[in-house]
N, C-alpha and C positions, 0 to 999 in steps of 0.2 A: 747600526742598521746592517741588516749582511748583505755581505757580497760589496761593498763600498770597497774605493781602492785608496788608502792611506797613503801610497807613494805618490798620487797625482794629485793630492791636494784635498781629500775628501775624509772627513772626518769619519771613524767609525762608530756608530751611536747606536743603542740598544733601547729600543721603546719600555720607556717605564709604566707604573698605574697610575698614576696623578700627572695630571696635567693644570700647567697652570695659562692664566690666561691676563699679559701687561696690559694693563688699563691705564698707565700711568704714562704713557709716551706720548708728548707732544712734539710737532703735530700728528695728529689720529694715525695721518696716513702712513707715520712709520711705526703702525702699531703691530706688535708682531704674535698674531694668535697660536697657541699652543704651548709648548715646553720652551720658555724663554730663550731664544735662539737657535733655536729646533724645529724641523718640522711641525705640520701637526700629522697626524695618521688619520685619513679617512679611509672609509671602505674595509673591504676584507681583504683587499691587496693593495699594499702600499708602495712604489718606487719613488725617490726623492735623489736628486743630483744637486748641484751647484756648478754656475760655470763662469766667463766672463770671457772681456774682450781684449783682455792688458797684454797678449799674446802679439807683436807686430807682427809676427812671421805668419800668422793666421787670416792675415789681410791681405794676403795675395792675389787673391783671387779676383778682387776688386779695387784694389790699390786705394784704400784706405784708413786713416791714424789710429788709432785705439779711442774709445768712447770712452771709458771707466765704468761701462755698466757689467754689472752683475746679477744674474737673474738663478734665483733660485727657481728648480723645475721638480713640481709634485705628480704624479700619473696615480691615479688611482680607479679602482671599480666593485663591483659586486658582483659574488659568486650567485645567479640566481639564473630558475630557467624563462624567467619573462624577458620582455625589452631591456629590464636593466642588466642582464646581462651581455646582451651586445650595444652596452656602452664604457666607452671611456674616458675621464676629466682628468683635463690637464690642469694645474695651472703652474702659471705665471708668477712669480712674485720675483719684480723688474726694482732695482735699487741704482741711481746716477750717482757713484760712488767716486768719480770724475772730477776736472774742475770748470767743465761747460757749462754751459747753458744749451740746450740741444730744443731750438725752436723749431716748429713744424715737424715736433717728432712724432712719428707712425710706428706701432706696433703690426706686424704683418704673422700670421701663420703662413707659411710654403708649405706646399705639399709636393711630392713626386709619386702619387697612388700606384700604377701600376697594379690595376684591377686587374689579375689575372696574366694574361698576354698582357704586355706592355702598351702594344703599337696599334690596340682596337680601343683606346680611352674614350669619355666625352665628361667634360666638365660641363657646373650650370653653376650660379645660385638664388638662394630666395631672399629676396630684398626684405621683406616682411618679417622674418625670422632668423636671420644672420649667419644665413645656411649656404655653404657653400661645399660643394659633393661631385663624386664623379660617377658613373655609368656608363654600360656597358655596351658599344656596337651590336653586340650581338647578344641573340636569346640565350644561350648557351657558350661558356668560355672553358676551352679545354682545361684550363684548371679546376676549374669548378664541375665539371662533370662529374656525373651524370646529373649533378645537381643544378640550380636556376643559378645565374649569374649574380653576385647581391649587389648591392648599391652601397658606397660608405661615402660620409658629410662630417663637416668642420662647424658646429654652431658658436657663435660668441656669444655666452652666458652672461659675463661681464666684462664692460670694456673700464676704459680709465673714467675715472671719478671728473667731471667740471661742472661749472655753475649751467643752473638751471637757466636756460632762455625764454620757457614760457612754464608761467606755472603747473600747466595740468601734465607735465612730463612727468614720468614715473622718479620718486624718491632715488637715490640714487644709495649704493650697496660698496662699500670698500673698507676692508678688514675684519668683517665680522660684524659691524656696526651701518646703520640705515642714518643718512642725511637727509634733511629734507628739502635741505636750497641748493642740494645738486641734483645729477643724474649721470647714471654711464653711458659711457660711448657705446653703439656697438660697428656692426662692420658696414663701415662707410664706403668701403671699394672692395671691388673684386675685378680678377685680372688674371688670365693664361696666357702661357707661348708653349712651344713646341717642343721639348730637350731637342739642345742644341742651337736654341736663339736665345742662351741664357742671360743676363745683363753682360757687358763686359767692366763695367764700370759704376760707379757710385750713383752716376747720375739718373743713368739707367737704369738700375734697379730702384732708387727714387719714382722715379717716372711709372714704372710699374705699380707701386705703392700707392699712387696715386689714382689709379683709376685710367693713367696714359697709355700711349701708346709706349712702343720704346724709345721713340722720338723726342716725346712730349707733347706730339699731339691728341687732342681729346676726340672720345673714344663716340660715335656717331653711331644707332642705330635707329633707321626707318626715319631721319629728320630728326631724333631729339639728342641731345648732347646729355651721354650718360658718363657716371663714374662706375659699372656697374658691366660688366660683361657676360653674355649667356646669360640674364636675366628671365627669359623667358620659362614655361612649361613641358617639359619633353613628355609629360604622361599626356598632355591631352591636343600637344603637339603646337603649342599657343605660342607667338612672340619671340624671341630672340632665343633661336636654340643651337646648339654646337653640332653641324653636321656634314665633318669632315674628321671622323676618327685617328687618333695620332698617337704616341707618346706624351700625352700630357703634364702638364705642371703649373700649377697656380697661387695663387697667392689673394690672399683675403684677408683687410686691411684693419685697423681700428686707428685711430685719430683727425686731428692731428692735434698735440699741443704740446704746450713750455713744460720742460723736463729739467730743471736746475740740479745743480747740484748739492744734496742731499737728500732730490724728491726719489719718491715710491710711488710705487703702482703693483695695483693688483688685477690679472686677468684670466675669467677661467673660461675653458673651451671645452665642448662636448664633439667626442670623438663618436659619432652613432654609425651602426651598422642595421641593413634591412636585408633579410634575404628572401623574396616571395617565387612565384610562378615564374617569373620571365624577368625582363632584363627592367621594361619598365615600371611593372608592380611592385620591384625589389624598389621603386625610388619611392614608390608610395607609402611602403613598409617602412623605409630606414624613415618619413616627416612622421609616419604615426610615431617611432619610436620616438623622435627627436623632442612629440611632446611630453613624454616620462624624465628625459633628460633635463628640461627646460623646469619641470616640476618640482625632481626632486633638488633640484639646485632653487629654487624658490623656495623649499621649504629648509631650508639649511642641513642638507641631508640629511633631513629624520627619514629613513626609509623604514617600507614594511618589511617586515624580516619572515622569510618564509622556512621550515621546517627543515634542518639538516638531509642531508641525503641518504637513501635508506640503505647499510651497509648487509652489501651480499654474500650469500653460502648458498655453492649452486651444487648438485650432484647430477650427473648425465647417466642414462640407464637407456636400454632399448628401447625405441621408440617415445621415449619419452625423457623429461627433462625438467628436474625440481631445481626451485628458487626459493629460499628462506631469507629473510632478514632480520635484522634485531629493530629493537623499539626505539633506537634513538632517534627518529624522526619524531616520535609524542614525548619522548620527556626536553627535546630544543624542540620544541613546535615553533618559536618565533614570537611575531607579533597576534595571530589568529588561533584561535584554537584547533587543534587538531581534527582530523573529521576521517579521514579514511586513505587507502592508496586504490590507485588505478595500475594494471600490469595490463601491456602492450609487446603487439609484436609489429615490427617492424619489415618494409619490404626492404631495406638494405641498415647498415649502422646507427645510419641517421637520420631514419625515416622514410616514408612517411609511415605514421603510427597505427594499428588498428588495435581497439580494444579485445582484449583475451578476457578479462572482469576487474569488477571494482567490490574491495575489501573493505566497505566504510562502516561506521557504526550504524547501529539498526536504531535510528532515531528520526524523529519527524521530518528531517532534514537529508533528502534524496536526489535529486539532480541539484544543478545550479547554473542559475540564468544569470547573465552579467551582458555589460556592452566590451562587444572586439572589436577589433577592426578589420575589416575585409578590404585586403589590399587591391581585389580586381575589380571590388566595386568604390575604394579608394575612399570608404566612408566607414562609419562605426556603425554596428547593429546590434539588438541587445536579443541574444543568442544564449543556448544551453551550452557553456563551458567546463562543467563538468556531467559526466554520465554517471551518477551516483546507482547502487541495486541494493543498499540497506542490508547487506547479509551479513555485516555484523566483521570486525576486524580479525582480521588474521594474519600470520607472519608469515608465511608459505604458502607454494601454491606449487602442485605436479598436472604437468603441460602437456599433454598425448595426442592433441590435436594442432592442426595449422588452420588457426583462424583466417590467412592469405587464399590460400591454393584449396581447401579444405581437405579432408579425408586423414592420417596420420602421419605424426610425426616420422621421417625417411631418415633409416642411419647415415651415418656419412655424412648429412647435410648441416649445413650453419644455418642455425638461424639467431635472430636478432631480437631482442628482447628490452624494455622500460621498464621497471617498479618506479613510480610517481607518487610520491608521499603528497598532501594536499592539506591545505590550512584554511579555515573560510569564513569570512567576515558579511554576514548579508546585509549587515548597516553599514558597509565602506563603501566609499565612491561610489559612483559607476566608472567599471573599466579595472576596480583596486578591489577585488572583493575575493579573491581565490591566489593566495602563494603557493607554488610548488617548487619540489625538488625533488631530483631523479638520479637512478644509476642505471645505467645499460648493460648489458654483459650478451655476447655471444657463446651458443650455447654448440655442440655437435653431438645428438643423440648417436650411441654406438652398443654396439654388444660390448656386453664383460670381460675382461678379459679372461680367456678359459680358464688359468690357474687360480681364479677366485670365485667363489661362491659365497653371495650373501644371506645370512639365515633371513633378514627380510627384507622388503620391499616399502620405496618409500610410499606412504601414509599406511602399512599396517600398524596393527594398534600391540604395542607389547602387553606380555602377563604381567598380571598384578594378582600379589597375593596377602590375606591381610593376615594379619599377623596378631594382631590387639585389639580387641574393642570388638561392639557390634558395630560393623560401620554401616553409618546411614547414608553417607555420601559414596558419588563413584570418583576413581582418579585412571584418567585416560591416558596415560602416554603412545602418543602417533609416532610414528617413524617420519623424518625429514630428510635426514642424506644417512643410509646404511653405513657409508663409509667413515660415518663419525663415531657410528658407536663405536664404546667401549667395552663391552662385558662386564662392567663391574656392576654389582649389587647396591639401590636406592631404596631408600625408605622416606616417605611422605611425613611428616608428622604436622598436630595441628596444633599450638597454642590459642589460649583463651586470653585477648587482650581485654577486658573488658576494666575499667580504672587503670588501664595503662596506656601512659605516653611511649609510641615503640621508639626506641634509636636506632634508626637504621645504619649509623656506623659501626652497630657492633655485628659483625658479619657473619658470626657463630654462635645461632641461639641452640646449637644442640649440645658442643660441650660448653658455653656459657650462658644458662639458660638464664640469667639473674640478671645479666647486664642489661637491666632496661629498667627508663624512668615513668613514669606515669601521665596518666588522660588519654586516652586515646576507647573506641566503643565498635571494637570490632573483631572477626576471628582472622589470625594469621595461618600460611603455612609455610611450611618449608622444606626444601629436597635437600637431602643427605646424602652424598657418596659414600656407601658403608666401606668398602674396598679401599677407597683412597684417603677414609676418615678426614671428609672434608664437605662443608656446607656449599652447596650449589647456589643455591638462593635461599633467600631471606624473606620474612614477613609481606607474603604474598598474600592478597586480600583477594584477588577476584577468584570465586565461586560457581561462576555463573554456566558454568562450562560452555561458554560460546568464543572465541577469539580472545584475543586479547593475552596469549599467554605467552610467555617467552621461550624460547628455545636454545637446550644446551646439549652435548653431547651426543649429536646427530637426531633428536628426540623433540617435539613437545609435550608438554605436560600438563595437563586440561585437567580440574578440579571441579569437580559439583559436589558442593557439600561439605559437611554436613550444612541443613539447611535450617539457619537462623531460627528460633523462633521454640515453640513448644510440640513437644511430640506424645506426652502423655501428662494426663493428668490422675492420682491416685491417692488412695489412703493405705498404709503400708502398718499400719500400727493401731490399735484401740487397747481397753484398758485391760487386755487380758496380756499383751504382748503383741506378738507381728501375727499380719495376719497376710495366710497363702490360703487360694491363690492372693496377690490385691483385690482391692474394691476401686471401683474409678468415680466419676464425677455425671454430670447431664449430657450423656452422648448422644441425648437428642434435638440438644441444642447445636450439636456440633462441636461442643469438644470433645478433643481427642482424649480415649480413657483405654483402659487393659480387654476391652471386648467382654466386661460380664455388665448383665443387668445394674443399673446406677440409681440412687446407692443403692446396694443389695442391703438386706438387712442383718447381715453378719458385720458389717463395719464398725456398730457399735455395739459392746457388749447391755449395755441399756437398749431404748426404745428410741429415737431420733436417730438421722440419717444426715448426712453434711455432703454439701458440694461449693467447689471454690468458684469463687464470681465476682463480678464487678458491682457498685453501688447503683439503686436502679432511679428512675425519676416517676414514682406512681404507682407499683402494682398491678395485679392483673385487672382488678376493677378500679383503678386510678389512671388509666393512660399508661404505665409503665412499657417503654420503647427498649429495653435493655438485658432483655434476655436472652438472647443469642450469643454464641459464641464470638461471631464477628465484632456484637456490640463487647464483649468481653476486651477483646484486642484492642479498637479503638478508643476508651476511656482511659485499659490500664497504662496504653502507652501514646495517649492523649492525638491521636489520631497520625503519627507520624509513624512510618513503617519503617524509617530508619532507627528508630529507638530501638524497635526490635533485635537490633546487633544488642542492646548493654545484657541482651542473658548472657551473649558468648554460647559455648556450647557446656555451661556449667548447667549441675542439677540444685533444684533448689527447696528446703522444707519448711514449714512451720509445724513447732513442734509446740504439746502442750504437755509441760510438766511442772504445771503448778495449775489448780482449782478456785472457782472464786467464793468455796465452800470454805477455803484455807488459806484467804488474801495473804500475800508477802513470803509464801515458800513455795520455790518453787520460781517458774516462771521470770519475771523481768521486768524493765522499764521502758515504759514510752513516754512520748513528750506529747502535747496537743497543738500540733504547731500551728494548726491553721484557727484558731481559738484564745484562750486561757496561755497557751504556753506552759503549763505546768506540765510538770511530770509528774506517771503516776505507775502503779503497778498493774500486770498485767499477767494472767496467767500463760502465755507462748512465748518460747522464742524464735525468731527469724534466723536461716542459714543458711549459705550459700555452700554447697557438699563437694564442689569438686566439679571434676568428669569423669562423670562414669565410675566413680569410686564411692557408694554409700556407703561402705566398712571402714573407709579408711580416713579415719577423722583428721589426719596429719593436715588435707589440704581445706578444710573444714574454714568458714569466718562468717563469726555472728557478727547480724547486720543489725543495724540501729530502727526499730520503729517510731514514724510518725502517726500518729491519729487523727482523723476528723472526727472529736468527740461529739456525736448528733444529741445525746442528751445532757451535752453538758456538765454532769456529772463524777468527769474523773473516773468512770470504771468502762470496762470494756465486756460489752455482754450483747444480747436481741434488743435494739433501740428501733429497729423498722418492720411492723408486722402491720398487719390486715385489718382492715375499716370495721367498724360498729353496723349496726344496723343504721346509724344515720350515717354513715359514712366517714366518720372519725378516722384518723388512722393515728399508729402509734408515736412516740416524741420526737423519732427520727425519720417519722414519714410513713408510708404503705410499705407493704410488703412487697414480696420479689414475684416478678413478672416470669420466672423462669419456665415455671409450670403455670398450668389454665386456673387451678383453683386458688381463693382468696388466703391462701394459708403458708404461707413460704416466708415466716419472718428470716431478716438478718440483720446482722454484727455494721458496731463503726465501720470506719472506711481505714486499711492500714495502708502505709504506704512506705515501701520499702527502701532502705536507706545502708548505702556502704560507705563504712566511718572513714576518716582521713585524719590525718596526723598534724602536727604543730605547721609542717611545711606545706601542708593539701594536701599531698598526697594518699593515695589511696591504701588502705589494708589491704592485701592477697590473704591471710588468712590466721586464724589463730580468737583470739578473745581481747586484746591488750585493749583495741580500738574500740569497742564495745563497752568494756571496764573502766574506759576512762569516762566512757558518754553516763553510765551506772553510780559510778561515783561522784557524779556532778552533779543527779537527781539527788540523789540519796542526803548532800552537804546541802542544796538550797534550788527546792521543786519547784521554783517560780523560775529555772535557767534564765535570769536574767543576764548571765553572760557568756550564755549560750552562742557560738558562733554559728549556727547552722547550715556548716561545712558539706554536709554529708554528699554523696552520691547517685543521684535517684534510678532505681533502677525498674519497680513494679508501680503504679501507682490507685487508687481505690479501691484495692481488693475485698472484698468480702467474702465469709462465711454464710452460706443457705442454709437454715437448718426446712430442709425439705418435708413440705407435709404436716409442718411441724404444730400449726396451731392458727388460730389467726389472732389468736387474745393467751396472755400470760394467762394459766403457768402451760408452758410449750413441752412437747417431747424432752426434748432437755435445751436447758437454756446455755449451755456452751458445750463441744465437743467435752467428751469425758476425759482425764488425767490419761496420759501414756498414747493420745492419739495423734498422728501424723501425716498430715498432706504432704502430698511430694508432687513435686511439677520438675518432670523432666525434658530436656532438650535434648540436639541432636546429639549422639554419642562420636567419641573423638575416633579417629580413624589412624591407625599407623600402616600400612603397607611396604613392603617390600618390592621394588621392580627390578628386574634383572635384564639386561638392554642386552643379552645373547653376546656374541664372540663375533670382533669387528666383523672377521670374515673366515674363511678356513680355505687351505692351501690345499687344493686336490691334487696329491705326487700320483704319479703312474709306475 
């Protein structure tokens, strides 16, 4: 443990990770919790001593033998900004290590408070809660100015372990384990004098112990014969109250009983602090605190654990004054989930606080009501404890105003400042429902100093230049502290995770673009320092361009885009070759196509027109609901709009190069998964093209079809067209609802599938994963050992052959050989940001 002092007898011990806990010591009561002869460590702050009495020279004071006792002393608390931060638990763990017998023995806490000034004390306690505390003469104690005078108290949490006297007493608590035919002591007397009426003797401080006088006479107020001094009320002025301020000192008892030798005990005390308005609302403040104290020691210190404190980067400018911090308050959020910060400004260091805004996430969840306690009205009321404004999180904020005084921020002057990070649980307690954590920082707006000039100003927005691509997305970097930037030269770049698990230890996906394993269904990006050829960050997912983004090198760096999903739909190829301009799909349903008439009739060098679609339920004269673009989205990617991430920002084709005029050359294999299971031929195949690169086949991987064979028959062609005159429709049902008239047959249902390897993992690109699905048809079409590994990425797509017919034979019953759907997504984005020259030096 540091700081231990090994010359006077104190071990030096270093907290390890395992902890063990003897269950095997009899009797219980010397059972010793933790690292077998070790402390245990509670809290975030642990002190532990050892001391004893074998010392004779030590007993001068009161001319008494040595006892053999020995008591280990634990102090411990939590770093938190509620109640339990102004608490502190001691304990006790007392061992008769001697060869008495020590009957009528009393454990006593002493105190010598010294609230402030010394010589304006008043002691009380509470008989009911084993509270004994001291308070303040006056409303105001020049120590504590300008601030309220607070109040601090002694509670006995646990006293010594004895047999139960009447059943219905509370189970009794000692070493970590619950008895149920005892019960603990707690404090049986309480008692003050004056420094300077200290005992002078054993007996006398006995006598004290006891609830006496220093005499040994017993202690009379109002006619009843108490063991209990200052019993009464000083908040509402009731009973026995201390009202001759002094230098006080007291002592607050527990026992009494047979202490042999070899016996243990264990005792813990709560050391609470209240600081409210005045002298005696501060004693109201320190009982409310005292019942968190009382609590969390009931529950065996499981505490709520609230959100690390939010680490500051301030920059001071004329009249004004930025605060940035980083995100580690949301990734140690605690026990509560995260929710947003509130930033305050304060009329001196330590308050009191007034809101400047609150940074929380833009989600249903806007103020928040809890029970507090109101020390002046000395009761709890269920109040708005946080002022939430839903504008969505952000990591900085620039200050130009004084929300105190109003009107602007005045150079030269200090002001005082909170960022409060905030965690919030609406199904906890009443009272436990919001943890926070804060940092303070004083600020003093000034001019510049004249020898520097900064190219900009915090939150303008730097140039971005792009460099690659058509980018569909924007990327914002803000300015946060001028004085951070660097000058060097960034570049945005986006990766396509889509079958990939990302590792986020590998910290350089720009010169090690490979080191990642797979699953994972979303787009990454990442900032590059070109200049210092080094990765800023890593596989950053949020898009959203709203909050939420991190901040490096005096800058944030806010992303929108590119935006998930589909940006064109087209036919780039029929059987003459490519065709310019493209041809697009039903833009009157609302997909999105290249801006010409759909289909035009150039698309195929025959007579029939094609557009991509989902399977429909009915036709236009059957009910069919599924014409639309929207119903398009919700089927293929079965109503969830997070699926929408597995495109990534890759383009994707179905190609037909092979006829079902010329079964088996050409074209491919699909399985009928949802059916038969057999595999059959097919004239298309399925491809995922890359980004933004249809020339360059390198990043090119054929994906695996599945089919919902609607006729049954192993082939893939027009199985759903338009009703008879009695109403009939074809074997796979009506035609397509896309258009008004009865004539719009289409195609099985395909369903797009990326292969995965012996381990699961996913193909990135090539044929091999594909070849192996190919060659497993080809040896035995019934895949019975088939694993049906794959990756789902589109699901019931269809082919419209528009217009086409309502009864065989149709326009044409499959797109013709050499033709090509393309469904593109957003294009990747690389850009360039150059964050200017920290500052420039103006020589004269």
């Amino acid at each position: 443990m540091a700081f231990a002092v090994p010359d006077q007898g104190a071990p030096v011990w270093t907290a390890a990770n395992n902890f063990l806990i003897d269950s095997s010591v009899v009797p219980s009561d010397r059972t010793i919790l933790g690292i077998i002869g070790e402390p245990q460590v509670i809290g975030d702050l642990f002190l532990w001593t050892v001391y004893n009495d074998a010392d004779p020279a030590q007993h001068a004071n009161l001319g008494t033998a040595p006892l053999g006792i020995e008591v280990k002393q634990a102090v411990f608390g939590w770093k938190s900004d509620d109640a339990l931060g102004d608490i502190v638990y001691i304990r006790y763990s007392i061992y008769n290590k001697g060869s008495k017998v020590l009957q009528n023995c009393n454990f006593s806490v002493w105190s010598d408070p010294d609230l402030g000034s010394s010589g304006d004390d008043f002691v009380g306690c509470d008989t009911l809660t084993g509270l004994g505390f001291v308070w303040n003469d006056n409303v105001v104690d020049q120590q504590y100015a300008p601030n309220a005078v607070p109040c601090m108290g002694f509670d006995f949490l646990q006293g010594p372990l004895v047999e139960k006297t009447f059943p219905e007493q509370p189970d009794g608590k000692m070493w970590g384990q619950t008895y149920t035919d005892s019960t603990n002591l707690g404090m049986e007397s309480f008692n003050k004098y004056i420094n300077g009426t200290d005992p002078d003797n054993a007996i006398q401080a006995f006598n004290y112990m006891n609830g006496l006088t220093v005499d040994g006479a017993q202690y009379v107020y109002n006619g009843q014969t108490l063991s209990y001094v200052l019993s009464g009320d000083p908040v509402s002025g009731q009973g026995d109250i201390d009202v001759v301020s002094s230098d006080r000192r007291w002592m607050q008892t527990t026992g009494p009983l047979t202490f042999r030798p070899g016996d243990s005990t264990e005792i813990y005390v709560a050391m609470v602090m209240g600081q409210a308005v005045n002298n005696k609302v501060s004693i109201s403040q320190m009982r409310a605190n005292d019942i968190l104290a009382q609590l969390t020691y009931d529950n065996n210190w499981i505490t709520i654990d609230g959100p690390d404190a939010p680490v500051l980067n301030t920059f001071i400018d004329e009249n004004s004054v930025t605060i940035a911090w980083t995100d580690i308050s949301e990734i140690n959020n605690g026990t509560y989930p995260f929710e947003g910060y509130l930033v305050y400004q304060g009329e001196t260091k330590t308050g009191p606080w007034h809101k400047v805004v609150a940074l929380d996430i833009a989600n249903s969840l806007e103020d928040v009501f809890d029970s507090k306690f109101n020390p002046t009205a000395a009761s709890f009321e269920f109040v708005k404890v946080v002022d939430g404004d839903n504008n969505g999180l952000k990591h900085s904020v620039t200050i130009g105003t004084d929300v105190i005084n109003g009107g602007h921020l005045l150079n030269l002057t200090e002001y005082h400042y909170r960022i409060e990070a905030y965690t919030v649980d609406n199904d906890a307690p009443d009272g436990l429902r919001v943890k926070t954590a804060s940092t303070n920082v004083s600020l003093t707006p000034q001019m510049t100093v004249p020898d520097i000039t900064y190219e900009n100003d915090a939150e303008d927005a730097l140039a971005v230049v792009h460099t690659v691509g058509l980018a569909d997305g924007i990327i914002t970097p803000i300015v946060v502290n001028p004085d951070s930037l660097t000058g060097h030269t960034y570049q945005v770049l986006f990766t396509d995770t889509i079958g990939i698990r990302v590792d986020t230890s590998i910290a350089d996906p720009i010169n090690f673009p490979n080191d990642t394993t797979f699953d994972s269904t979303n787009v990454a990006w990442h900032l590059y320092d070109v200049t210092a050829n080094d990765t800023i960050l890593s596989w950053q997912t949020n898009q959203s361009g709203q909050g939420e983004y991190p901040i490096v090198h005096g800058f944030e760096i806010r992303v929108s885009g590119p935006a998930l999903g589909f940006k064109s739909f087209q036919v780039v190829a029929n059987g003459t070759g490519v065709i310019d301009p493209v041809a697009g799909a039903f833009d009157f349903q609302g997909f999105p196509t290249p801006g010409r008439t759909n289909p035009p009739a150039e698309q195929q060098v025959g007579e029939g027109g094609w557009a991509f679609h989902t399977g429909d339920n009915g036709g236009t004269n059957g009910g069919g609901s599924r014409g639309s673009y929207a119903a398009f989205l919700d089927r293929t990617f079965r109503g969830d709009e997070g699926r929408i991430g597995q495109l990534g920002i890759n383009d994707w084709e179905m190609r037909f190069t092979g006829s079902n005029d010329n079964p088996g050359v050409g074209g491919g294999y699909a399985i009928a998964a949802f059916s038969s299971g057999v595999a059959f031929w097919v004239p298309f195949e399925l491809w995922r093209t890359g980004v933004g690169t249809p020339d360059d086949p390198s990043d090119d991987l054929r994906l695996i079809p599945w089919i919902f064979d609607d006729g049954g028959d192993s082939l893939y062609y027009l199985s759903s067209y338009g009703s008879d005159a009695e109403g009939n429709c074809g074997p796979g049902g009506c035609e397509h609802s896309a258009s008004g008239a009865d004539n719009d047959p289409y195609t099985d249902w395909i369903y797009w599938k990326i292969p995965v390897d012996g381990a699961g993992d996913a193909y990135t690109s090539g044929t091999v994963g594909y070849q192996v699905f190919e060659d497993a048809a080809i040896a035995d079409p019934t895949m019975a050992a088939w694993a049906y590994e794959e990756l789902a990425v589109m699901d019931r797509t269809v082919l419209v052959n528009w217009n086409g017919g309502d009864l065989p034979p149709f326009d044409q019953d499959l797109p013709e050989l050499g033709t090509v759907f393309r469904m593109l997504t957003g294009n990747l984005i690389l850009l360039a940001i150059s964050s200017h020259l920290q500052h420039q030096l103006q020589v004269s």
